[in-house]
C-alpha positions in Angstrom: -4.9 -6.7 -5.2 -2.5 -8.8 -7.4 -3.0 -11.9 -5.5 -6.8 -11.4 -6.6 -6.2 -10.9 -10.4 -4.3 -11.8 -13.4 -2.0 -9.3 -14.3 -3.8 -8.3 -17.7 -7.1 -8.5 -15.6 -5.7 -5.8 -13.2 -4.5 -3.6 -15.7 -7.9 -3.7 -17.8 -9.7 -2.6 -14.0 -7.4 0.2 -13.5 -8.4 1.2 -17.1 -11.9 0.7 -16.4 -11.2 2.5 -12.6 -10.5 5.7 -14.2 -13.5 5.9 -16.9 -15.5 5.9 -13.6 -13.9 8.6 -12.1 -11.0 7.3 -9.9 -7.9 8.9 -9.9 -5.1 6.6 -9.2 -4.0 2.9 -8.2 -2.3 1.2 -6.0 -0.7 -2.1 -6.5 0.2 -4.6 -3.7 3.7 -6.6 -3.6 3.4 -9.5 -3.2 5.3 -12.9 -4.0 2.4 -15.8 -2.4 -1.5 -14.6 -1.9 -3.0 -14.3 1.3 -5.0 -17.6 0.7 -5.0 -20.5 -1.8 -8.1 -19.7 -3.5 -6.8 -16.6 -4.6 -5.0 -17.9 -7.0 -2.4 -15.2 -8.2 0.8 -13.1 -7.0 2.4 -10.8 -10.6 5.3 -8.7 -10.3 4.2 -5.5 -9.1 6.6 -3.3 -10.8 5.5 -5.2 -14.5 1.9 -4.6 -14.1 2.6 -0.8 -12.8 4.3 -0.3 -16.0 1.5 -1.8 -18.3 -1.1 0.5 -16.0 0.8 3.2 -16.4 -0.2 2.7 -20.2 -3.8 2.5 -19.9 -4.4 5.4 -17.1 -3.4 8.8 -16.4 -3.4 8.9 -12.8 -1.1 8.1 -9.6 0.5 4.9 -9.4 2.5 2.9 -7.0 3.6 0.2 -5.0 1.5 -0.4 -2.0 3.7 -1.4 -0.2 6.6 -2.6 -1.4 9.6 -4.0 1.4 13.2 -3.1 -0.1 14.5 -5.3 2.4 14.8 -9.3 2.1 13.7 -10.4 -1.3 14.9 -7.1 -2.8 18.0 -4.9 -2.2 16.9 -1.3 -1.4 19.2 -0.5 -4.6 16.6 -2.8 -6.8 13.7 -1.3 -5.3 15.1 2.2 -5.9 16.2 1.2 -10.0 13.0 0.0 -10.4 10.5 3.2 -9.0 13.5 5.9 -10.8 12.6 3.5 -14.2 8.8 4.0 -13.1 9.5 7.6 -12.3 11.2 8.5 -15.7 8.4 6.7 -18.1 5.7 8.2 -16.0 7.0 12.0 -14.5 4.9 13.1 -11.6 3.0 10.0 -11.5 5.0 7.4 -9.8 5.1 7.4 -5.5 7.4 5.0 -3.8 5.3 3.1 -0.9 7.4 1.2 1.5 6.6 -0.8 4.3 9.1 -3.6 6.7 7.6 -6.8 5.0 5.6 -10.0 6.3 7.0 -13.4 5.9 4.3 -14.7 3.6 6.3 -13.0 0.7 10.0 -12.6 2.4 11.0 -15.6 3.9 10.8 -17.3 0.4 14.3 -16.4 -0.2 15.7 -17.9 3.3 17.2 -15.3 5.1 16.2 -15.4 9.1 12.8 -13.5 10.1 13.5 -11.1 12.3 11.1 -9.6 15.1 9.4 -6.4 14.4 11.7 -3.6 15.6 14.7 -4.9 13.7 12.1 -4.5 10.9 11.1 -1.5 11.3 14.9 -0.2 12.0 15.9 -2.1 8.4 13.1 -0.5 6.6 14.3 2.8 7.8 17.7 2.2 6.8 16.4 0.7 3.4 14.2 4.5 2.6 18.4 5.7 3.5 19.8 4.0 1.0 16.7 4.7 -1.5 17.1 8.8 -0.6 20.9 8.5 -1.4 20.7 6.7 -4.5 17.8 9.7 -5.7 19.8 12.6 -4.9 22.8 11.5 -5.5 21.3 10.2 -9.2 20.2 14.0 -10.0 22.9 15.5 -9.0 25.2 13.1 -11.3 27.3 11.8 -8.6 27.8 8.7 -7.3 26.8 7.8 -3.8 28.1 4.6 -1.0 26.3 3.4 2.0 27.9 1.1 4.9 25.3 0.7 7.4 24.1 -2.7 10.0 21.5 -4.1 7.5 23.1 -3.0 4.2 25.2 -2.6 2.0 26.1 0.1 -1.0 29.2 0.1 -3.1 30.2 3.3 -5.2 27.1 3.9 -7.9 24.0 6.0 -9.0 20.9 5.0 -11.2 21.6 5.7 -14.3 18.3 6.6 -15.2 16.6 8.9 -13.1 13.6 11.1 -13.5 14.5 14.7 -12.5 12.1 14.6 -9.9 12.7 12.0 -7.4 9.3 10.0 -6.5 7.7 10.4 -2.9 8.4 8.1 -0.9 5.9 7.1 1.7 6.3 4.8 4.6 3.9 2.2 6.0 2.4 2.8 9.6 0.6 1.1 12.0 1.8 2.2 15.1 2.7 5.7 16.7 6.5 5.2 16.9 6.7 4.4 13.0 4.3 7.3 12.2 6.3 9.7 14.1 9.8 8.0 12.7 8.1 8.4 9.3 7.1 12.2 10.3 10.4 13.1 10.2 12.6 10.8 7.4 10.0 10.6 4.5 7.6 12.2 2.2 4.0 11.0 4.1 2.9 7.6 5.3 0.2 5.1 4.3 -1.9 2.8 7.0 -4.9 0.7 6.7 -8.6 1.9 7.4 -9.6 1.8 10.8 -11.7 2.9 13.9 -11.0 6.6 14.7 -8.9 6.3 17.6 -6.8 4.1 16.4 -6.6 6.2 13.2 -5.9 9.6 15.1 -3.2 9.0 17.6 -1.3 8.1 14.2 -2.0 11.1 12.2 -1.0 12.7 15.1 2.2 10.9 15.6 3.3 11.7 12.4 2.4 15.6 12.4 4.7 15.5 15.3 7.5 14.1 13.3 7.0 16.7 10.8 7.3 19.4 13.0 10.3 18.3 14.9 12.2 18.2 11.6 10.6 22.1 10.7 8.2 20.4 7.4 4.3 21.2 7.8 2.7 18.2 7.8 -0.6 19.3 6.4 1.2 19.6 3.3 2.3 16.2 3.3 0.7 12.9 1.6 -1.0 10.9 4.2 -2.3 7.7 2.3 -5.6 5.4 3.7 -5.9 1.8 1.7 -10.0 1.1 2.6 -10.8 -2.4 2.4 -14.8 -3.0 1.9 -17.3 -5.1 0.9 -19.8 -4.1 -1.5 -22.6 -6.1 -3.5 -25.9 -6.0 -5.3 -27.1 -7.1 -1.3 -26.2 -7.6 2.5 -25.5 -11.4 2.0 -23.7 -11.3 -1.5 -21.3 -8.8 0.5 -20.4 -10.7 3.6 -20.3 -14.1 1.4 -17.5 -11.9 -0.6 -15.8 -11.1 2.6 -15.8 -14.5 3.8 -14.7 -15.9 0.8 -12.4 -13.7 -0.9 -10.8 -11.8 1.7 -10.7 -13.7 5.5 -7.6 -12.1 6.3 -9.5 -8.8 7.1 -11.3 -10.4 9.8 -8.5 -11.8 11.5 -8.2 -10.2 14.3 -4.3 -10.7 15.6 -1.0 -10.2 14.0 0.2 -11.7 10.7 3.5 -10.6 10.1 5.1 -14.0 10.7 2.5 -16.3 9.1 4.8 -17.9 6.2 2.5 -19.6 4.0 -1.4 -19.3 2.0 -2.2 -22.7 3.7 -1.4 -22.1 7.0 -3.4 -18.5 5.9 -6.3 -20.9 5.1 -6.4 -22.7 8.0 -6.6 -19.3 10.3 -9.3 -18.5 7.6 -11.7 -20.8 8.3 -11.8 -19.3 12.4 -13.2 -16.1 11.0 -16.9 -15.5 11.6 -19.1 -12.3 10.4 -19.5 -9.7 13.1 -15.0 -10.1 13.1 -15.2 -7.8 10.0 -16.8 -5.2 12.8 -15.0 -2.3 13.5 -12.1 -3.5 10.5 -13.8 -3.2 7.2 -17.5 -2.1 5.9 -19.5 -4.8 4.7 -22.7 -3.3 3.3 -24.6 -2.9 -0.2 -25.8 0.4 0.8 -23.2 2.7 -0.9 -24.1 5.4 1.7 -22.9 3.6 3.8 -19.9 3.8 2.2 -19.6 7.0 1.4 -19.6 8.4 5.1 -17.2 5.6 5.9 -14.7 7.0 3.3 -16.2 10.8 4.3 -15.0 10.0 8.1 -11.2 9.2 6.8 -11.2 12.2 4.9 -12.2 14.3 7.7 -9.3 12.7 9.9 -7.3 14.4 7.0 -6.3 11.8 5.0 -5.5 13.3 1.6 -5.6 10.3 -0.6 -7.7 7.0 -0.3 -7.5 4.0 -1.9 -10.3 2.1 -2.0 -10.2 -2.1 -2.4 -13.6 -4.2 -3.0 -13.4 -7.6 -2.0 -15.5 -8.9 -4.2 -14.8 -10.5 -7.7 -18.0 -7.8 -8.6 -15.7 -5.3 -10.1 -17.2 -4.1 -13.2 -20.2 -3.3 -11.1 -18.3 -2.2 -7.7 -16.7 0.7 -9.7 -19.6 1.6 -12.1 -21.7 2.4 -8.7 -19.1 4.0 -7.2 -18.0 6.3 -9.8 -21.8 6.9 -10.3 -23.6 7.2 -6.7 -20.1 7.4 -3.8 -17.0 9.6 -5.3 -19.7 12.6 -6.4 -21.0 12.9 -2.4 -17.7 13.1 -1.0 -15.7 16.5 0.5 -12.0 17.1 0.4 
């Protein structure tokens, strides 16, 4: 979480991450933090490179939104240059953007759908610019949200990175299903979790790809600490957005983020994110997203407990858990 730590923090975790077992990083995009208190917002695509350095795993944007502050082109530039230092490392996450980090350049905020339908236009433009890229060719785009003139990246890896879409509701899953490479969503109660899995599958299948064989990414917010209290003190303190139970898409600023904040009570984290310092109780929490078939999860502590989050989870949660 970038709006968590400095960027030379981050990398040294994601370092530290890996000599406790875990396998590769996600990095969110982000111009403002959630909240104030915070305190921090790097450039994603810098602090991938430096991690890329320290680790040998995974890495990528999660997500990134190719779509106001960044022209898909950019966004595509920057995971080929990602792509070619790091071959078979690099995954392209995209999602259709909040206002807390878009609106900053001034362009209107539109309502979800015309989101959704630029985002899918924006993974167009990214899938043009890859293949055309490999094959040496220059490629052009003219559609309603954006547009390409005559070029190709110049540096390309010869693999083009997944790309993975953000879902969080069945229409996008499906959409997703049948346009990219797998999807990533949040953590959640089964049956909200299913239908989505589902959704997507269908996509899949519609355009003849299996998708069993397809990445389908979890990010797992949780609280862990030394005890019950330490743990819900983290969650109210360090990350009130996961309680907030209604939609935050168009919420422009950390302040009014703060204010919201201060509405958020305990038992809201119920049902959204596990707050516990039992780490069996994490474990079947991460277990049950596995067994939904998810094949990758990303797991996020709230807590400014790091050092100690991942040094009992590499030790006492990743061995316990089934594929």
């Amino acid at each position: 979480m970038l709006e968590r730590f400095p960027p030379a923090e981050a990398v040294a975790l994601a370092a530290l991450a890996e000599s406790h077992g875990f396998r590769g990083v996600m990095a969110t995009d982000h111009f403002q933090p959630w909240v104030p208190a915070q305190g921090e917002s790097s450039f994603v695509w810098s602090v991938l490179a430096a991690i890329g350095e320290r680790t040998t795993g995974d890495l990528g944007p999660g997500v990134t939104t190719p779509t106001f502050r960044m022209h898909p082109a950019v966004v595509a530039q920057a995971s080929a240059t990602l792509g070619a230092l790091y071959p078979g490392r690099h995954w392209l996450g995209i999602g259709s953007g909040e206002a807390l980090n878009e609106h900053v350049v001034g362009k209107y905020w539109p309502e979800a759908p015309e989101r959704i339908n630029r985002m899918f236009e924006a993974v167009d433009v990214i899938r043009k610019l890859f293949a055309g890229s490999i094959a040496g060719r220059d490629v052009r785009h003219s559609g309603p949200h954006f547009r390409l003139e005559s070029t190709r990246l110049w540096t390309m890896p010869p693999v083009a990175p997944e790309i993975l879409v953000a879902a969080s509701g069945p229409v996008t899953a499906r959409r997703a299903g049948r346009s990219v490479d797998g999807f990533i969503t949040i953590g959640g109660p089964t049956d909200r979790l299913a239908p989505l899995l589902q959704r997507f599958a269908e996509g899949a299948r519609e355009v003849g790809r299996d998708a069993r064989a397809m990445p389908k990414v979890v990010q797992l917010h949780l609280s862990w600490a030394a005890t019950d209290e330490e743990a819900m003190r983290n969650a109210l303190v360090e990350w009130p957005n996961g309680g907030m139970r209604f939609p935050r898409s168009d919420i422009r600023s950390p302040y009014e983020f703060d204010q919201l904040a201060r509405t958020v009570r305990p038992e809201d984290f119920a049902g959204r994110m596990v707050v516990s310092a039992d780490p069996g109780v994490h474990r079947a929490d991460i277990q049950r997203h596995l067994d939904l078939g998810f094949t990758r999860i990303y797991l996020h502590n709230v807590g400014r407990n790091q050092a100690e989050f991942l040094e009992v989870f590499g030790r006492d949660v990743l061995p316990g858990l089934r594929a």
